[in-house]
Backbone as ProteinMPNN parsed JSONL, in Angstrom:
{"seq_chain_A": "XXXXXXXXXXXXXXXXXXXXXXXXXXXXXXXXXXXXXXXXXXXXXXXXXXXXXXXXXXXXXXXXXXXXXXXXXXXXX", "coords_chain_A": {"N_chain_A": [[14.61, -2.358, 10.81], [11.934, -0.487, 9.521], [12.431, 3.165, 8.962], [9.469, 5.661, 9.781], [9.281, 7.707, 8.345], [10.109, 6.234, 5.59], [7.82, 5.114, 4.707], [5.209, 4.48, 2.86], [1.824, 5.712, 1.139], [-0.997, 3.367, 1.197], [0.326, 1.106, 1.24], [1.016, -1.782, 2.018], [2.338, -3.805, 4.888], [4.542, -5.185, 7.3], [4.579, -5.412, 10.406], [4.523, -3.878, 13.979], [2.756, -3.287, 17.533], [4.284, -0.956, 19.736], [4.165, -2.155, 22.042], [4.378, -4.565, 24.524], [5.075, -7.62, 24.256], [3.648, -7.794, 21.762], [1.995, -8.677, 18.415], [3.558, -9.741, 15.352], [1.931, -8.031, 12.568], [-0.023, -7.642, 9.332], [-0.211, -5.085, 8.185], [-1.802, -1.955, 6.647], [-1.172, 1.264, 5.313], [-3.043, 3.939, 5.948], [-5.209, 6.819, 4.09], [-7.418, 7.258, 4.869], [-8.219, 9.442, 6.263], [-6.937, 11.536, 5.495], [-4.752, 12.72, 2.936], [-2.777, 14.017, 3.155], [0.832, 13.523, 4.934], [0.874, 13.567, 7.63], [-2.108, 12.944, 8.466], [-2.211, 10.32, 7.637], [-3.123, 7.063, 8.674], [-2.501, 3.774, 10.787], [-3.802, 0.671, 9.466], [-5.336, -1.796, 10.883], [-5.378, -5.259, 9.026], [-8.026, -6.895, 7.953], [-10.29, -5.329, 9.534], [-11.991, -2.381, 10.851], [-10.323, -0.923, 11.956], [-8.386, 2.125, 13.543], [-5.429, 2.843, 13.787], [-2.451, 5.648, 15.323], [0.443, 6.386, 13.394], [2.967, 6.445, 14.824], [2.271, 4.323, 16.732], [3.742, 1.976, 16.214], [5.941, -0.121, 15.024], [7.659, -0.598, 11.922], [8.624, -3.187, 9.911], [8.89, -4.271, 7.583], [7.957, -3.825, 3.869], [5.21, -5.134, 1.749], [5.558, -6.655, -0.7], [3.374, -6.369, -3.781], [1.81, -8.911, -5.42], [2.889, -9.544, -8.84], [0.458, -9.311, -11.389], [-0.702, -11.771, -13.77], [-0.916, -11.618, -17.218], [-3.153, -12.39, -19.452], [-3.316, -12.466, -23.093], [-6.763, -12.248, -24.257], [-7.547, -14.112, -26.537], [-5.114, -16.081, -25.656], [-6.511, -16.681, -23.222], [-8.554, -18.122, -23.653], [-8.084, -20.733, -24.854]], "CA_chain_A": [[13.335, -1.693, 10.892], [11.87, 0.921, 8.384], [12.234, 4.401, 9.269], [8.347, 6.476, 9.341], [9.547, 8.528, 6.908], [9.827, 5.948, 4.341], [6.461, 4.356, 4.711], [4.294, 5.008, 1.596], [0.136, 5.746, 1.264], [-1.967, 2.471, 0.696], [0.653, 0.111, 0.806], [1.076, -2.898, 3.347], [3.588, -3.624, 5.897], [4.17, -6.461, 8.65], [4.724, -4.356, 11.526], [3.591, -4.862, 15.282], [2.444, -1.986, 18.532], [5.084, -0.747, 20.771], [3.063, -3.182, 23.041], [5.229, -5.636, 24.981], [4.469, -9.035, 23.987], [2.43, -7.385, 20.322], [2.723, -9.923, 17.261], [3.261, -8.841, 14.187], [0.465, -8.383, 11.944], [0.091, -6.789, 8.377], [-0.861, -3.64, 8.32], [-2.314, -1.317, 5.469], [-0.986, 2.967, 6.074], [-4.589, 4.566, 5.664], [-5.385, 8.013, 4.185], [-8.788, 7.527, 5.326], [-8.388, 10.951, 6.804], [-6.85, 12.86, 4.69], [-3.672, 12.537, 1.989], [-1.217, 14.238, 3.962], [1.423, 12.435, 5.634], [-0.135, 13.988, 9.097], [-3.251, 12.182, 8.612], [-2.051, 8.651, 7.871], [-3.273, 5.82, 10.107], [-2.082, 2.617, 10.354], [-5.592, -0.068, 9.471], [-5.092, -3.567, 11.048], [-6.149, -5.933, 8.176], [-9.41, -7.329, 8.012], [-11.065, -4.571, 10.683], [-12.008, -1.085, 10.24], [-9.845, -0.726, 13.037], [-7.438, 3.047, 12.752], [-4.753, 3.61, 14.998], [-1.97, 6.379, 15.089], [1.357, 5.612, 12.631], [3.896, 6.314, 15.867], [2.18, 3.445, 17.468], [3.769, 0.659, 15.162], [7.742, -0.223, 14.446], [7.531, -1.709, 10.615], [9.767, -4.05, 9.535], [9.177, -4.186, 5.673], [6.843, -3.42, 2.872], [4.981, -6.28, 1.332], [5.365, -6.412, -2.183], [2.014, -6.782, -4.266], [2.257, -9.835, -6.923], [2.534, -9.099, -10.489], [-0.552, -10.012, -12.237], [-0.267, -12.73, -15.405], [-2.059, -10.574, -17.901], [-3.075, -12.874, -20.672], [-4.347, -11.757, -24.54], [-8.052, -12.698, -24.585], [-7.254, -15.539, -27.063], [-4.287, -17.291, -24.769], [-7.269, -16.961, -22.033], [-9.656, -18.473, -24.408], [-7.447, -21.846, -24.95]], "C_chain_A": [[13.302, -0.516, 9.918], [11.621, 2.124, 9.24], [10.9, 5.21, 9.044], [8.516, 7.129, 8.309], [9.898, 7.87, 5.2], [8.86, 4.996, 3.829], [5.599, 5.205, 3.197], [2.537, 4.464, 1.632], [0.013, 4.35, 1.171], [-0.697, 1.171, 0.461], [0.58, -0.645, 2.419], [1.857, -3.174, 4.114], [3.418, -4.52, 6.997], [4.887, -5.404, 9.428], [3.826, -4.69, 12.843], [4.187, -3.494, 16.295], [4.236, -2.269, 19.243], [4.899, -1.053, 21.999], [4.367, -3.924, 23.688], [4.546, -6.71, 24.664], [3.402, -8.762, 22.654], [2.964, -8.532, 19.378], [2.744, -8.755, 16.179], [2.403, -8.974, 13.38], [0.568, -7.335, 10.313], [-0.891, -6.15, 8.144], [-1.522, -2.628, 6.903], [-2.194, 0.63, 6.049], [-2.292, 3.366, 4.809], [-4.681, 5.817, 5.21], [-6.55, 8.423, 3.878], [-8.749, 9.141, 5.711], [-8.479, 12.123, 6.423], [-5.208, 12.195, 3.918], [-2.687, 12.722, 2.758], [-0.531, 13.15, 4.99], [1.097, 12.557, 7.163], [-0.829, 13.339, 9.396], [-3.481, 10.768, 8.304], [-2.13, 8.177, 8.862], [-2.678, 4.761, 9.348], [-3.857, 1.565, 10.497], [-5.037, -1.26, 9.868], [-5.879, -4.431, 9.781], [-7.255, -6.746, 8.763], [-10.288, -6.825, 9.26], [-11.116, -3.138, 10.232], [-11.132, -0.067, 11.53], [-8.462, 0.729, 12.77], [-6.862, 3.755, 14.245], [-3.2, 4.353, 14.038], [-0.202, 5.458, 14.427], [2.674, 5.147, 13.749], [3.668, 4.746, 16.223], [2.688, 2.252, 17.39], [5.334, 0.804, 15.155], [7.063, -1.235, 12.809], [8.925, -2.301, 10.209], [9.807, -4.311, 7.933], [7.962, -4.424, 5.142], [6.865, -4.846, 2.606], [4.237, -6.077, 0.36], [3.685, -6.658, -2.703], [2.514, -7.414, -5.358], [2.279, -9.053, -8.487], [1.191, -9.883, -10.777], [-0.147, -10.9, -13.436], [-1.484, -12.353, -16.058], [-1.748, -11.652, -19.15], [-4.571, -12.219, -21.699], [-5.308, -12.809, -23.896], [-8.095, -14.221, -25.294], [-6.465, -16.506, -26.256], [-5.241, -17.331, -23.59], [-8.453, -17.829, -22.689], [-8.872, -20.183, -24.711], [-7.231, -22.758, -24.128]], "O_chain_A": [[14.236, 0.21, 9.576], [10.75, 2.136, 10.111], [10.961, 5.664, 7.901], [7.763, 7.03, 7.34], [9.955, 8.464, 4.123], [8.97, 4.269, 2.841], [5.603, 6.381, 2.835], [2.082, 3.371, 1.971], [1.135, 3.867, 1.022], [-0.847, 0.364, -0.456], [0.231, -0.21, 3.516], [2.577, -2.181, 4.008], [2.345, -4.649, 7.586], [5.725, -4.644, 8.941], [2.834, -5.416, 12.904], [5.244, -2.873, 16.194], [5.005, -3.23, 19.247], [5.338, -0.417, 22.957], [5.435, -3.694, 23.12], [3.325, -6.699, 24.821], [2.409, -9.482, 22.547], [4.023, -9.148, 19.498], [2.306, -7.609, 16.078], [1.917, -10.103, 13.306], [1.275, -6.327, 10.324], [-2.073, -6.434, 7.947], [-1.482, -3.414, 5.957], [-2.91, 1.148, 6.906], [-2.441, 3.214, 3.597], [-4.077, 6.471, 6.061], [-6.92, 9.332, 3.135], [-9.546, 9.887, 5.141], [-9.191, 13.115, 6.575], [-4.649, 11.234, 4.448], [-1.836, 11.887, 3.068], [-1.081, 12.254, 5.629], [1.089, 11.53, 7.842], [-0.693, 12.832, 10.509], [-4.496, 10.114, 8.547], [-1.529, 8.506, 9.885], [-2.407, 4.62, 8.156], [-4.747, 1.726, 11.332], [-4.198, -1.77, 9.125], [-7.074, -4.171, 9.639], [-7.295, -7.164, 9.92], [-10.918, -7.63, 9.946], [-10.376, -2.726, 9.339], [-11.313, 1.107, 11.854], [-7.605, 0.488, 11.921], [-7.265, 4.5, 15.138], [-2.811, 4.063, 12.907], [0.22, 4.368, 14.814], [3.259, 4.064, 13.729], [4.591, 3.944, 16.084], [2.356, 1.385, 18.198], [5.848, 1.914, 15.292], [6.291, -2.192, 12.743], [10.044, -1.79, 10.257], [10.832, -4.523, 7.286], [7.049, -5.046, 5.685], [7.755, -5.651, 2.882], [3.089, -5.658, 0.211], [2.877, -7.134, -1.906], [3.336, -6.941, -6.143], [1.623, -8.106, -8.92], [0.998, -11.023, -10.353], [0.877, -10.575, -14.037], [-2.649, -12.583, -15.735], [-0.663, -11.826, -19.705], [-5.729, -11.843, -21.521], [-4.997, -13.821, -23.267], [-8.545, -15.238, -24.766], [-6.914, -17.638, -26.083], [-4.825, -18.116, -22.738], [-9.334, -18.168, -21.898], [-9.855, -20.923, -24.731], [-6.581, -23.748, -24.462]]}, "name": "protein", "num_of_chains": 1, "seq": "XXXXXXXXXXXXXXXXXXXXXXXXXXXXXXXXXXXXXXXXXXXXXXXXXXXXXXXXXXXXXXXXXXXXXXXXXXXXX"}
Protein backbone atom coordinates (compact mmCIF):
# COMPACT_ATOMS: atom_id res chain seq x y z
CA UNK A 1 0.00 0.00 0.00
CA UNK A 2 1.11 3.67 -0.75
CA UNK A 3 1.79 5.77 2.11
CA UNK A 4 -0.62 9.47 2.01
CA UNK A 5 2.30 11.21 1.94
CA UNK A 6 3.37 10.02 -1.34
CA UNK A 7 0.19 10.56 -3.25
CA UNK A 8 0.62 13.36 -5.86
CA UNK A 9 -2.11 16.33 -7.15
CA UNK A 10 -4.22 15.23 -10.28
CA UNK A 11 -2.95 11.97 -10.67
CA UNK A 12 -4.97 8.56 -10.52
CA UNK A 13 -4.82 5.72 -8.23
CA UNK A 14 -6.81 2.28 -7.76
CA UNK A 15 -7.56 2.54 -4.24
CA UNK A 16 -10.82 1.45 -2.27
CA UNK A 17 -12.87 3.10 1.36
CA UNK A 18 -11.91 1.78 4.65
CA UNK A 19 -15.45 0.26 4.09
CA UNK A 20 -15.65 -3.48 4.77
CA UNK A 21 -16.53 -5.26 1.75
CA UNK A 22 -15.41 -1.59 -0.61
CA UNK A 23 -14.02 -2.58 -4.21
CA UNK A 24 -11.47 -0.97 -5.57
CA UNK A 25 -12.09 1.72 -7.90
CA UNK A 26 -9.79 4.39 -9.62
CA UNK A 27 -9.63 7.31 -8.11
CA UNK A 28 -8.38 10.88 -9.27
CA UNK A 29 -6.60 13.16 -5.79
CA UNK A 30 -8.63 16.50 -6.41
CA UNK A 31 -7.41 20.06 -5.68
CA UNK A 32 -10.78 21.18 -6.38
CA UNK A 33 -10.46 23.01 -3.13
CA UNK A 34 -7.51 24.34 -2.93
CA UNK A 35 -3.58 23.30 -3.92
CA UNK A 36 -2.47 22.52 -0.60
CA UNK A 37 -1.99 19.11 0.46
CA UNK A 38 -4.83 19.91 3.30
CA UNK A 39 -7.36 20.45 0.75
CA UNK A 40 -6.96 17.39 -1.47
CA UNK A 41 -9.98 15.14 -2.01
CA UNK A 42 -10.10 11.98 -3.33
CA UNK A 43 -12.92 12.22 -6.84
CA UNK A 44 -14.43 8.74 -7.64
CA UNK A 45 -14.13 8.57 -11.49
CA UNK A 46 -16.85 9.38 -13.62
CA UNK A 47 -18.97 11.43 -10.65
CA UNK A 48 -18.47 14.73 -9.21
CA UNK A 49 -18.44 12.81 -6.22
CA UNK A 50 -15.45 14.42 -3.29
CA UNK A 51 -14.64 12.56 -0.38
CA UNK A 52 -11.86 13.07 2.35
CA UNK A 53 -8.09 11.52 1.33
CA UNK A 54 -7.95 9.49 4.97
CA UNK A 55 -10.97 7.72 3.77
CA UNK A 56 -9.13 5.56 1.02
CA UNK A 57 -5.95 2.94 1.41
CA UNK A 58 -4.20 3.30 -2.29
CA UNK A 59 -2.49 0.68 -3.67
CA UNK A 60 -0.64 2.28 -6.72
CA UNK A 61 -0.50 5.14 -9.10
CA UNK A 62 -1.73 4.57 -12.58
CA UNK A 63 0.64 5.51 -15.03
CA UNK A 64 -0.71 7.82 -17.95
CA UNK A 65 0.25 6.33 -21.59
CA UNK A 66 2.81 8.00 -23.60
CA UNK A 67 1.31 9.64 -26.50
CA UNK A 68 2.70 8.56 -30.29
CA UNK A 69 3.44 12.06 -31.42
CA UNK A 70 3.74 11.88 -35.15
CA UNK A 71 5.42 14.80 -37.70
CA UNK A 72 2.41 16.16 -39.63
CA UNK A 73 3.74 14.46 -42.82
CA UNK A 74 4.12 10.68 -41.16
CA UNK A 75 0.31 11.61 -40.08
CA UNK A 76 -0.45 12.64 -43.55
CA UNK A 77 0.63 9.07 -45.17
Amino acid sequence: MLELSSLESECFYWARRWEVGSAWEVVQISTVFGAARDYWTVASTGSDVHRMVDDYEFLVRIAMPKALILHPQQAAE
